[in-house]
Structure formats: C-alpha cells, structure tokens
Backbone bond lengths (Angstrom), bond angles and torsions (degrees), N, CA, C in turn:
res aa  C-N    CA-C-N  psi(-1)  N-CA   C-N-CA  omega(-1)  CA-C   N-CA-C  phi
1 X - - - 1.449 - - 1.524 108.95 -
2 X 0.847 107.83 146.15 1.880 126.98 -165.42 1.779 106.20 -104.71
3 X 1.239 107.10 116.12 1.674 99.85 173.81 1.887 105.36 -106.52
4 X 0.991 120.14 20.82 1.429 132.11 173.30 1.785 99.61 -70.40
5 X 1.050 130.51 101.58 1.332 125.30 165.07 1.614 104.19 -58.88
6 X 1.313 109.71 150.56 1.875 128.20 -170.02 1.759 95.19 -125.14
7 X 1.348 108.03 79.48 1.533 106.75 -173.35 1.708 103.68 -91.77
8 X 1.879 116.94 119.01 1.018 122.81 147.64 1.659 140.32 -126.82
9 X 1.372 102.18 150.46 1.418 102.82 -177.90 1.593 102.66 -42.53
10 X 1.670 130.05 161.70 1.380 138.72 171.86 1.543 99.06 -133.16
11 X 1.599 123.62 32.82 1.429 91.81 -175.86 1.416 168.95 -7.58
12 X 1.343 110.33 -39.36 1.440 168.34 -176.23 2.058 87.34 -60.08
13 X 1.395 92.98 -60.79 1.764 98.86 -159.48 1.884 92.24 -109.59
14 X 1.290 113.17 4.56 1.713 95.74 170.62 1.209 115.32 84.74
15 X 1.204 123.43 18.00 2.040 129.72 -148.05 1.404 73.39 -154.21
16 X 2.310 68.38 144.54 1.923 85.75 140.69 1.827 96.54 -113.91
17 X 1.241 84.73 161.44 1.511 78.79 177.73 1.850 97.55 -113.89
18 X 1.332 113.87 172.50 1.321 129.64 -173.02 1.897 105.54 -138.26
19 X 1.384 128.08 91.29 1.111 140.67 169.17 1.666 130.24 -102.83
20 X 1.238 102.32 126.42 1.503 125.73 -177.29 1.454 91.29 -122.04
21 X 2.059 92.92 115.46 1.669 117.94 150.60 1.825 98.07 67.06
22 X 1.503 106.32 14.69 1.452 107.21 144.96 2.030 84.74 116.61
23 X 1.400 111.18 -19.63 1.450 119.19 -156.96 1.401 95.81 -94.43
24 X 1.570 116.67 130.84 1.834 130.68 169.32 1.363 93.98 -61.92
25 X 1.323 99.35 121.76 1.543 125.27 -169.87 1.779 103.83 -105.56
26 X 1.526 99.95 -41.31 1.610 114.66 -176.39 1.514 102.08 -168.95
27 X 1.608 105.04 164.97 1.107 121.54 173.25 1.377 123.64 -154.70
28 X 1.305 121.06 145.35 1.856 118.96 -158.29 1.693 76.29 -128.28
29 X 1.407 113.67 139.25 1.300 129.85 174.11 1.327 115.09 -111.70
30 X 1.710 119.34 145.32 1.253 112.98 -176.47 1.286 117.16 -144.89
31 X 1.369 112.37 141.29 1.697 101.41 151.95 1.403 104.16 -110.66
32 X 1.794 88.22 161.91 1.564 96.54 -153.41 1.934 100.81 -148.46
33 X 1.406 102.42 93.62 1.596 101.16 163.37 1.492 134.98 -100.27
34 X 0.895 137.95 155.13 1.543 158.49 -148.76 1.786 84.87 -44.91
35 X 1.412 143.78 -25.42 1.517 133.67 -166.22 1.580 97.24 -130.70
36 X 1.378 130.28 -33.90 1.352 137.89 -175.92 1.124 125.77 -102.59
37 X 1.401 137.95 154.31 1.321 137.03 158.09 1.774 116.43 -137.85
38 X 1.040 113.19 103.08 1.761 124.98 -165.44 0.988 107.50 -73.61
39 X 1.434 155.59 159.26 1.373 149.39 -179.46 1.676 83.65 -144.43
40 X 0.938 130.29 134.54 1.765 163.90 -118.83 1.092 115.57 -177.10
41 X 0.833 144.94 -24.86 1.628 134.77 -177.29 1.975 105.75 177.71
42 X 0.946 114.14 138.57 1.769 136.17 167.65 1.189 125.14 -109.89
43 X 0.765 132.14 109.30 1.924 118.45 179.51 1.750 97.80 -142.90
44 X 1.782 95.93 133.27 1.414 90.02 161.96 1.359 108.13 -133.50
45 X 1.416 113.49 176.22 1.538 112.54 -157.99 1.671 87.55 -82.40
46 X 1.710 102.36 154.57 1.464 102.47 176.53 1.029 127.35 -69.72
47 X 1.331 114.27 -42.66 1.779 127.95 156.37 1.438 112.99 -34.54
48 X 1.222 123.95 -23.12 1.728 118.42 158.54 1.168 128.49 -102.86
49 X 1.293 128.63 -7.08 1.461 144.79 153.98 1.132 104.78 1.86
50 X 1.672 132.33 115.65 1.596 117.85 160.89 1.655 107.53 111.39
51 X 0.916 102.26 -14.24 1.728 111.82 -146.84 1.336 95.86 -101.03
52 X 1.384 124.68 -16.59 1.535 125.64 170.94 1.899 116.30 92.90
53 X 1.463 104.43 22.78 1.400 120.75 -172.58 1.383 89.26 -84.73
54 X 1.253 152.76 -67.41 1.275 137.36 -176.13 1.709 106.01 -35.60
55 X 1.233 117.85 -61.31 1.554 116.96 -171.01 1.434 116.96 -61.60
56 X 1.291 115.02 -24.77 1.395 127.18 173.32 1.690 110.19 -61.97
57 X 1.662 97.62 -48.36 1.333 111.41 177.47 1.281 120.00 -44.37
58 X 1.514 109.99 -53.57 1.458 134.51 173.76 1.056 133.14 -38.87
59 X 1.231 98.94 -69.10 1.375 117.46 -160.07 2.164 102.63 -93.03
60 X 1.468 126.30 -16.63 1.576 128.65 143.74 1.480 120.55 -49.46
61 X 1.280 98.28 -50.34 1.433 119.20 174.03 1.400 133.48 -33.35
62 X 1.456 95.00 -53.02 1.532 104.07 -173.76 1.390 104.49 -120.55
63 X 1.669 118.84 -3.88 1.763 106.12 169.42 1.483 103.00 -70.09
64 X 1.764 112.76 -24.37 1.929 109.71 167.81 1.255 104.99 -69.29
65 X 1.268 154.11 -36.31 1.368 140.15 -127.95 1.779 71.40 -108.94
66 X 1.337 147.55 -18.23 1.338 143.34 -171.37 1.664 96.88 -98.28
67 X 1.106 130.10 -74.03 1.274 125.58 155.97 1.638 119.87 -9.03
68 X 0.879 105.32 -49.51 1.726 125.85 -168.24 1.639 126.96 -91.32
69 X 1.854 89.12 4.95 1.717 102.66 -165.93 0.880 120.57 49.40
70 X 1.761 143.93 22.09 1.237 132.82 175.32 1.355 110.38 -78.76
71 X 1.920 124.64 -177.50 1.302 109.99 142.18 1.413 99.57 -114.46
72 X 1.242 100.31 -162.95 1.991 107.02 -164.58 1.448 107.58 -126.98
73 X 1.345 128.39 141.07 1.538 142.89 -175.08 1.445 109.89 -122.17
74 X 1.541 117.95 72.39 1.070 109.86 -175.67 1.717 116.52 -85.73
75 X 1.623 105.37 97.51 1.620 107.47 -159.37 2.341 81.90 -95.03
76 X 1.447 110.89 -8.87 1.590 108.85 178.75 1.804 81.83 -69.40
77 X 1.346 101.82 142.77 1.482 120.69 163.65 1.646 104.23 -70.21
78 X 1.356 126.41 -45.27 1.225 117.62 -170.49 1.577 109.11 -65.06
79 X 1.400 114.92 -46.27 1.709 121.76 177.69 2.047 93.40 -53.68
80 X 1.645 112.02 -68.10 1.511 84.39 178.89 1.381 140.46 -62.35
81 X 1.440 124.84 17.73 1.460 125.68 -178.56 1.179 101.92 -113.33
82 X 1.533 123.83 -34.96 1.193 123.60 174.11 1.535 122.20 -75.98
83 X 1.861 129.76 -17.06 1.259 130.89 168.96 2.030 82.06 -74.00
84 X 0.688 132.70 -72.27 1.482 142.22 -128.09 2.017 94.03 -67.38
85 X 1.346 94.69 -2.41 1.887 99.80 177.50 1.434 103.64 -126.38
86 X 1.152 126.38 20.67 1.433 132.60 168.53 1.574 115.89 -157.16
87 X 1.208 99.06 93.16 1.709 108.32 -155.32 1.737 83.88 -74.40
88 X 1.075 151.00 -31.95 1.436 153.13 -162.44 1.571 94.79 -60.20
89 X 1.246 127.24 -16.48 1.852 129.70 -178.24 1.769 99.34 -114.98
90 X 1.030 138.26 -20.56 1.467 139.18 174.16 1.248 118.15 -51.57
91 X 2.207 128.31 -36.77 1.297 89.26 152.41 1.407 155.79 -82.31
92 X 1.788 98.47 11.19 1.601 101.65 171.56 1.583 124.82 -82.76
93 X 1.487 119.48 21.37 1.455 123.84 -169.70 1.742 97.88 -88.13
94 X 1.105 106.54 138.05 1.141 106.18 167.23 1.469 130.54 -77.34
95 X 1.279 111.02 138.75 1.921 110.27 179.74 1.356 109.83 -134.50
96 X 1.220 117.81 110.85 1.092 132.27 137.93 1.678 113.26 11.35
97 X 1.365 117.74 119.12 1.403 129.93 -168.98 1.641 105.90 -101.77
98 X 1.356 107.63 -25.25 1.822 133.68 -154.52 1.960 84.03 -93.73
99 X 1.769 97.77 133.60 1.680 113.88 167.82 1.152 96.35 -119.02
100 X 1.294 106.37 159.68 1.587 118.83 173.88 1.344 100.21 -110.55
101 X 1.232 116.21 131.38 1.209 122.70 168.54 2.020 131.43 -126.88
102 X 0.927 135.23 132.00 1.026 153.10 156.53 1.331 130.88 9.90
C-alpha cells in the first residue's frame, strides 16, 4: 500500500482531488476564473488524517494556479494557514487593487 497521495485537478467537479491506492483521500474545492482561482473548502477523509494529504493538496494546487498565471483566494481557512506558513506561496494571494477613500 502506497501513502504517496496522487493529487489531481477534476475540473468537471471544481476539485482537486488527492488519492491514495486509487481511494479519495481529500479534496480542496474551487472556483476558478480566467485571472483567479478561490479555494473554498478542504476536506480530507479521516482515515487519512495526519498523513499530509491536505499539504499535498496545497501545495499541487497552487504550483498550477502559478503555472497557470493565476492568483489565489484562499477564503478555505486551511489554504489561508497553510500560505501564511510558507511565505514561498504568498506572492500568489490575491490583493485587492480598489482603495476606499473619503
């Protein structure tokens, strides 16, 4: 048995998915427009808990969304705790161009 997570995009369903031994281990959900890609929700199965399938998730995730010229909207709490501990992915966050002014 293989603990290597096999993380791929699913376009189709908005996910990447993250699979161990053929089985959805986890999945990071997205919406995704022509300049952005939002990450929305993370979930991994509990039976893999620990195993580093979220980070796998992560960190595939957004070396495409860099690949892909996007930037990234991590409104998933797990995507923002995990950019915010690996500054090497922080300049793909998106910021706001728009000031408010007075």
């Amino acid at each position: 048995m293989s603990e290597t997570p096999v993380v791929t995009d699913v376009p189709d369903a908005s996910r990447y998915e993250a699979r161990v031994d053929g089985e959805v281990a986890g999945v990071a959900e997205y919406i995704r427009t022509p300049e952005l890609i939002a990450f929305v929700h993370t979930e991994v199965d509990p039976k893999f808990e620990g195993r580093g399938i979220g980070g796998a998730l992560v960190r595939t995730s957004l070396d495409a969304a860099r690949a892909d010229g996007l930037k990234v909207l991590p409104t998933c709490p797990f995507y923002a705790g995990w950019i915010g501990k690996h500054p090497e992915y922080q300049d793909l966050v998106y910021a706001s161009q728009s000031h408010v002014t007075d």
